[in-house]
ZAKEVEX-899071 format. One line per 8 residues: number of its first residue (from 1); their letters; for each residue x, y, z of C-alpha. Coordinates in Angstrom, 3 decimals, decimal comma. Each point is the difference from the previous one (the first is absolute). Example, Ala and Ser with C-alpha at 12.3 -4.5 7.8 and 13.67 -1.06 7.14 Angstrom:
<rs>
1) AS) 12,300:-4,500:7,800; 1,370:3,440:-0,660
</rs>
This chain:
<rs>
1) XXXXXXXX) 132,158:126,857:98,699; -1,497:3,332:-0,555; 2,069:2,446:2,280; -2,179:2,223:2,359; -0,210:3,768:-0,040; 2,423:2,003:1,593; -1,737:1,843:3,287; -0,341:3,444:-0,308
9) XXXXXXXX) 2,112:2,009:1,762; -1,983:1,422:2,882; -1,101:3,581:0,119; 0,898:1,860:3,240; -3,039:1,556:1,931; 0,045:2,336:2,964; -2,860:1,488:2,171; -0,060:3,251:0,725
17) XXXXXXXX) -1,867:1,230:2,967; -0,688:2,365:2,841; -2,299:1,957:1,326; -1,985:2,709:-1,235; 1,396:3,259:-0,226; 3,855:-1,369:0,304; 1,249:0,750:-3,882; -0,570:-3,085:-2,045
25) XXXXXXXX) -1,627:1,706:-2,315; 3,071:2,858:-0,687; 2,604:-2,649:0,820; -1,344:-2,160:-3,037; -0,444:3,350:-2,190; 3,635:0,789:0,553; 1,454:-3,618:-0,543; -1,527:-0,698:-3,099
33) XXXXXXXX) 2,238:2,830:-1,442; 2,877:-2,137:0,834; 1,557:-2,230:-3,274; 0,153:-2,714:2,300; -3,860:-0,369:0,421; -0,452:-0,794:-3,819; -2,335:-2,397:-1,237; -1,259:-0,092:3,608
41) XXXXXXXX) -3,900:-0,845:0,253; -1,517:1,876:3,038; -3,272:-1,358:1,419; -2,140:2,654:1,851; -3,736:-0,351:0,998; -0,962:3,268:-1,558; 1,105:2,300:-2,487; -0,946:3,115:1,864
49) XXXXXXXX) 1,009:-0,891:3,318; 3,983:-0,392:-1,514; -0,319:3,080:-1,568; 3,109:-0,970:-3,088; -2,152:2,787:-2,190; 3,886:1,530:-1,246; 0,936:-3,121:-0,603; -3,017:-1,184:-2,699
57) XXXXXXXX) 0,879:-0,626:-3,395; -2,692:-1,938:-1,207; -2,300:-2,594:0,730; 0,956:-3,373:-1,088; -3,838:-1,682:0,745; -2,531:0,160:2,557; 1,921:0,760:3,309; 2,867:-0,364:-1,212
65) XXXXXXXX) 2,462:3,498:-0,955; 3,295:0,035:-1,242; 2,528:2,213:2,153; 3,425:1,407:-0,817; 2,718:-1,832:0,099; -1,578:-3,327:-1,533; -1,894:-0,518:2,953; -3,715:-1,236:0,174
73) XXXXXXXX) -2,429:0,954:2,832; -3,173:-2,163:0,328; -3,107:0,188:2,812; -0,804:-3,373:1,759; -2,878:-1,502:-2,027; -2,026:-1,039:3,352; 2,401:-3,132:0,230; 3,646:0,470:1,005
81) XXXXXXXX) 0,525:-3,394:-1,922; -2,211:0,580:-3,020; 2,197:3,217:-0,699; 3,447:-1,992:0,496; -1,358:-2,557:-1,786; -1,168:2,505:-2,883; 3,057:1,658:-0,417; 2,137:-3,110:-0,441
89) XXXXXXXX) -2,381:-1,049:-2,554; 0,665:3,083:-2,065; 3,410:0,389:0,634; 0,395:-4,079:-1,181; -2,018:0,625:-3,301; 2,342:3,519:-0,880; -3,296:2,021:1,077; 2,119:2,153:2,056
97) XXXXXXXX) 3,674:1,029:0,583; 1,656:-3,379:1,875; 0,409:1,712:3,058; 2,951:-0,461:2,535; -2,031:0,273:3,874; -3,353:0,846:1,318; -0,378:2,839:2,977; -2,923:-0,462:1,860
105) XXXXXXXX) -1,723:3,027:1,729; -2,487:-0,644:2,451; -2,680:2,513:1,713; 0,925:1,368:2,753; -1,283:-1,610:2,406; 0,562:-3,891:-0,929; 1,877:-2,833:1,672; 2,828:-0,971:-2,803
113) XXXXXXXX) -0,571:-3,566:1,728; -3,367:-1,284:-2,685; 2,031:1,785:-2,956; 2,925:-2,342:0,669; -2,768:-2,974:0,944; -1,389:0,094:-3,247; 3,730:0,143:-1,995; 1,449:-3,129:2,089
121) XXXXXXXX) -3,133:-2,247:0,104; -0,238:0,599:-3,600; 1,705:-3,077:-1,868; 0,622:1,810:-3,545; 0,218:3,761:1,589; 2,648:-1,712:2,324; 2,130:-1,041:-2,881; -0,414:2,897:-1,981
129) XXXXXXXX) 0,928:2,586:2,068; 2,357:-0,205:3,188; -0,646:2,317:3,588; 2,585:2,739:-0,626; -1,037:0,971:3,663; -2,237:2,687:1,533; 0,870:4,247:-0,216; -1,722:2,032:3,088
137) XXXXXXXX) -0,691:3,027:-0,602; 0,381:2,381:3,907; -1,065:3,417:0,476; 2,965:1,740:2,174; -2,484:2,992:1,359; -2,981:-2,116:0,423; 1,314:-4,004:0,747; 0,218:-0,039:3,543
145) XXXXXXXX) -3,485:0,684:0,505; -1,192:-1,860:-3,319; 1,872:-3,411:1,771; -1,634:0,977:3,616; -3,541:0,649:-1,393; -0,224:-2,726:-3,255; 1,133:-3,664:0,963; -0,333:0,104:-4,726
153) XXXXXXXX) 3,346:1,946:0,443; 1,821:-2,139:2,261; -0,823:-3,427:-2,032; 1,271:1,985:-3,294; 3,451:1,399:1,732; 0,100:-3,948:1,657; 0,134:-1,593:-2,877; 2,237:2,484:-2,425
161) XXXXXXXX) 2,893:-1,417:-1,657; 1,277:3,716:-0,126; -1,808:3,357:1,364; 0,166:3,301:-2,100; -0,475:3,271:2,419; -1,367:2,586:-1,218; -0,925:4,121:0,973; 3,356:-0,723:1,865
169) XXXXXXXX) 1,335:3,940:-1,352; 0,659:0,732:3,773; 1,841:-2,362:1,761; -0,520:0,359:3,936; -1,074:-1,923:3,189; -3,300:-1,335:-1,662; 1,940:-1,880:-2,567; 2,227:-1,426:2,068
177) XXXXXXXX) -2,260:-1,170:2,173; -1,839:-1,599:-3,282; 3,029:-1,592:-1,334; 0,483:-1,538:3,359; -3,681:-1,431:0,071; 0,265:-1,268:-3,171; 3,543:-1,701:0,602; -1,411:-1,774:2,897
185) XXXXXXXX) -2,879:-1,099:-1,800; 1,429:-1,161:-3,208; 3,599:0,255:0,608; 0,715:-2,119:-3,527; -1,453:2,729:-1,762; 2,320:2,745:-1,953; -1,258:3,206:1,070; 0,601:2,449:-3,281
193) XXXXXXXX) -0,309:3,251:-0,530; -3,533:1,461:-2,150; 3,298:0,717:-3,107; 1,223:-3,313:-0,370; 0,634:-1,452:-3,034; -2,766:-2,017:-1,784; 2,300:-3,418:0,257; 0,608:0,575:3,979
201) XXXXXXXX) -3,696:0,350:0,578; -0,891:-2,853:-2,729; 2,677:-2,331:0,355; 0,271:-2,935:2,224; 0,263:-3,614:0,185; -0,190:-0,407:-4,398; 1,226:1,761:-2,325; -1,709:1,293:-3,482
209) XXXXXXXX) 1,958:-3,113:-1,964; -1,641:-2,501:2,808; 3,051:-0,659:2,183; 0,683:0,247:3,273; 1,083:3,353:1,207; 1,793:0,577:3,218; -1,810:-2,298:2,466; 2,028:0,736:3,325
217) XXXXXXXX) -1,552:3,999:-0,841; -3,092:-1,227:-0,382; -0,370:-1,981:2,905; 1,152:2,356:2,888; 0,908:-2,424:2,200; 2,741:1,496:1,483; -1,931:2,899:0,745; -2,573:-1,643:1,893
225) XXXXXXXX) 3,235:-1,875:2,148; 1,139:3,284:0,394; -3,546:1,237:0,951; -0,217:-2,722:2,389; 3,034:0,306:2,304; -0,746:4,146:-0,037; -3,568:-0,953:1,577; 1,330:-2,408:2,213
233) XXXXXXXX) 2,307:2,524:1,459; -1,938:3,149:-0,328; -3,263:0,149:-1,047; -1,628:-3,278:1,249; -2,119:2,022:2,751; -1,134:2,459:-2,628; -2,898:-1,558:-0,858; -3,330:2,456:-0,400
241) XXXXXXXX) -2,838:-2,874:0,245; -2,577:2,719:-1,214; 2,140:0,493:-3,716; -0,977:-2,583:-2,618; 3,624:-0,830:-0,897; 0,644:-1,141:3,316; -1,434:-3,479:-0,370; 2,511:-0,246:-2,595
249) XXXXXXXX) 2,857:-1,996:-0,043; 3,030:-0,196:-2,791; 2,298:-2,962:0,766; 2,549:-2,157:-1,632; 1,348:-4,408:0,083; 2,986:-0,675:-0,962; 1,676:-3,526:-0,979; 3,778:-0,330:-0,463
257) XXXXXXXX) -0,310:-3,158:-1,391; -2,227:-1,278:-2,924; -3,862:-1,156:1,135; -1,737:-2,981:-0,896; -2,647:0,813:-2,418; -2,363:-2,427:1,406; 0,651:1,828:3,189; -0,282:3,676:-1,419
265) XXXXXXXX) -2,930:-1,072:-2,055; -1,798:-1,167:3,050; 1,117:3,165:1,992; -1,951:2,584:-2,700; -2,941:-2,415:0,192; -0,275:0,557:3,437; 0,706:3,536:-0,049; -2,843:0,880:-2,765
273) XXXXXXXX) -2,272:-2,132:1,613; 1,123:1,500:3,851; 0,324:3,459:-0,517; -2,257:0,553:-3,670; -0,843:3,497:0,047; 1,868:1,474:2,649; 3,109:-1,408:-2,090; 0,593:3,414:-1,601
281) XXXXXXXX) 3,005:-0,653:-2,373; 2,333:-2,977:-0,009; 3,252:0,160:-2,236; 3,003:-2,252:0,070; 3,214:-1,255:-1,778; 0,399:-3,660:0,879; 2,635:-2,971:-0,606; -1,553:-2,993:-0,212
289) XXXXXXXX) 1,592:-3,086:1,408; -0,573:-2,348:-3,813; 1,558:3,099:-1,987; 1,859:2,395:2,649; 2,175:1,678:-2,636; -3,642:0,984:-1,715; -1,843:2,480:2,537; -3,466:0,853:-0,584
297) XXXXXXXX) -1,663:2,804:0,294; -3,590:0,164:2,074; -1,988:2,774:0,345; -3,967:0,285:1,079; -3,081:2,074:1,589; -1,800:-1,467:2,728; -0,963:-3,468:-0,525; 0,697:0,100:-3,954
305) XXXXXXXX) 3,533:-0,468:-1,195; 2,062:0,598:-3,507; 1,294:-3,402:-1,628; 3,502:0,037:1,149; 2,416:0,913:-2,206; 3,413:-1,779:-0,693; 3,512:1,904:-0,175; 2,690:-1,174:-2,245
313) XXXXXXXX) 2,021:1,028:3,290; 0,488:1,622:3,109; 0,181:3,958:-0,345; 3,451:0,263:2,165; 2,179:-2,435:1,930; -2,895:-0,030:3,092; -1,806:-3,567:-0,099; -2,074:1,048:3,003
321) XXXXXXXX) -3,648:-0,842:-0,537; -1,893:3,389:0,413; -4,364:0,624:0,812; -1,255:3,370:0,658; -3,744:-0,261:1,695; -2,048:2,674:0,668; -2,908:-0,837:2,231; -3,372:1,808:1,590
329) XXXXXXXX) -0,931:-1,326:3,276; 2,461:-2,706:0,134; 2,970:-1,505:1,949; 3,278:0,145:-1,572; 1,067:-2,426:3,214; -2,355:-2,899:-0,880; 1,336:0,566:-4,172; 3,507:-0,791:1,235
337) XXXXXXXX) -1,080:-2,889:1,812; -2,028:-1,356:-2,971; 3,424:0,974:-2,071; 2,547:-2,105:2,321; -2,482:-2,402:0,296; -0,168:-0,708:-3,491; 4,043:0,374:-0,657; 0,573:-2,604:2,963
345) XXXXXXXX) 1,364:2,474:2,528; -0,430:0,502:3,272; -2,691:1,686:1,025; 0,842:3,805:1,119; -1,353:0,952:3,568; -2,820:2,300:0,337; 2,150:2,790:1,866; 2,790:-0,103:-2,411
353) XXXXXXXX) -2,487:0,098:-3,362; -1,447:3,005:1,983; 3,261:1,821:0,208; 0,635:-1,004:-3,597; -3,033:1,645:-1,006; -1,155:2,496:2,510; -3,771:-0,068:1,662; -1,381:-2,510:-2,265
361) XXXXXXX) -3,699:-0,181:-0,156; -2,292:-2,551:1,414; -1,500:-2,208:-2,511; -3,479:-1,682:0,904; 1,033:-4,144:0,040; 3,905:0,883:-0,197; 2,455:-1,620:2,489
</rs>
């Protein structure tokens, strides 16, 4: 019997966003100096708008340049998918340098959300590459008003994996007051500094050789409990109705012991179909009840999510179950019930979910 081909390792790819005006543009100028960005492909919509000009060393084809370092820079070729698809084509037939991970840079004013639509409902893309996560760039002079004035901003900082601040030269007031916002927006999120190495901005859940990097990092979900209890006891009447963020809602379900998968397939189902678009992010490291010493790994963007991804074994010597949710204009209270439902447990009371999770939000058709 004829054995079948080995599966490529999968490339890491991470979306980089924010809005326009926050740095991208010099944050990607200074990391692709760093050694560790080498044979890096960066995807940008246009040349001239990314302005890498010190950077050219020659053009490789049409839209496509060579930049130091080994890495490639290419413009979107009016399909997100055609271009992916194009570059693994010439990377498989030795066209081009066999890259190591893909940045992508989007305009500034974009929802991440249809780039990372277009990755996970894409059967070959999907196996080629794997979501490294989601980098926000955040303007420290100008954020707070860019998040009350552009709902854009507050969908890009929801759904970052890690948040890069820049123009931050004089700390003061106004960035603390950011770097709360932020925190209680997207409290998974590592908030770094505009100098931070090109692996702390670019890491995350994979690494360059295709393995798992350091999950319980990437998932945050001790921030978010943390999160939780401080705007239970402090914050929970803090709400501004009038800010886009407010409608907001970063939450997290835990299971001590391992879940059914039936069960836990059922639950995502019905959260997709539920919540769809105001599911902003969904990410999760789960034992499941037929393999419970083989976690998997979940991650997704509104109602699309990543193929999960089996661990050789848990990270530490915690076998809790962990999901991180964050949702727009939904009710963390009537998740948990769908959750305990789903485990078997007792159903928590609406008072007590409440204090678990602040002033939850009323959901048209929830309990």
């Amino acid at each position: 019997m004829t054995a079948q081909p080995a599966r490529p390792t999968p490339i890491p790819l991470t979306v980089l966003t924010g809005f326009l005006g926050a740095g991208k543009t010099t944050l990607l100028n200074r990391l692709l100096r760093d050694p560790a960005l080498a044979d890096t492909v960066v995807i940008v919509n246009e040349f001239g708008e990314v302005g890498l000009d010190h950077l050219l060393i020659e053009t490789v084809e049409e839209d496509m340049i060579l930049l130091g370092a080994g890495c490639l820079c290419c413009t979107v070729r009016g399909d997100l998918i055609a271009t992916l698809e194009d570059l693994l084509r010439k990377r498989d037939n030795g066209r081009i340098a066999p890259f190591r991970r893909v940045v992508i840079e989007t305009t500034g004013l974009a929802d991440p959300a249809p780039i990372l639509h277009a990755l996970l409902y894409h059967p070959y893309l999907a196996m080629r590459f794997a979501l490294q996560g989601v980098v926000t760039v955040v303007d420290a002079v100008n954020g707070m008003g860019t998040l009350d004035a552009h709902a854009e901003a507050v969908r890009q900082a929801a759904v970052a994996d890690r948040i890069v601040l820049t123009k931050a030269d004089l700390p003061g007031e106004q960035e603390a007051a950011l770097r709360a916002r932020l925190a209680r927006l997207n409290p998974a999120a590592a908030v770094l500094p505009a100098d931070a190495p090109a692996e702390a901005v670019f890491g995350g859940l994979f690494g360059v050789d295709g393995k798992i990097a350091d999950v319980r990092a990437w998932l945050g979900a001790e921030a978010v409990a943390a999160a939780e209890a401080h705007h239970h006891h402090h914050d929970h009447h803090h709400h501004d109705v009038n800010r886009h963020d407010a409608a907001i809602r970063a939450f997290s379900l835990v299971s001590p012991e391992p879940v059914p998968r039936a069960a836990f397939e059922m639950f995502l189902d019905l959260l997709r179909s539920g919540q769809g678009p105001n599911l902003l992010r969904l990410k999760g490291l789960v034992g499941l009840a037929d393999a419970p010493e083989r976690p998997i790994v979940v991650h997704g963007v509104q109602h699309v999510v990543h193929a999960p991804v089996t661990l050789d074994g848990w990270p530490g010597p915690d076998r809790t179950s962990r999901l991180v949710l964050i949702l727009r204009d939904g009710d963390p209270v009537f998740v948990r019930r769908l959750w305990d439902a789903f485990l078997g447990r007792p159903a928590v009371d609406a008072p007590d979910a409440a204090a678990l999770t602040g002033n939850p939000l009323a959901i048209p058709g929830g309990p």
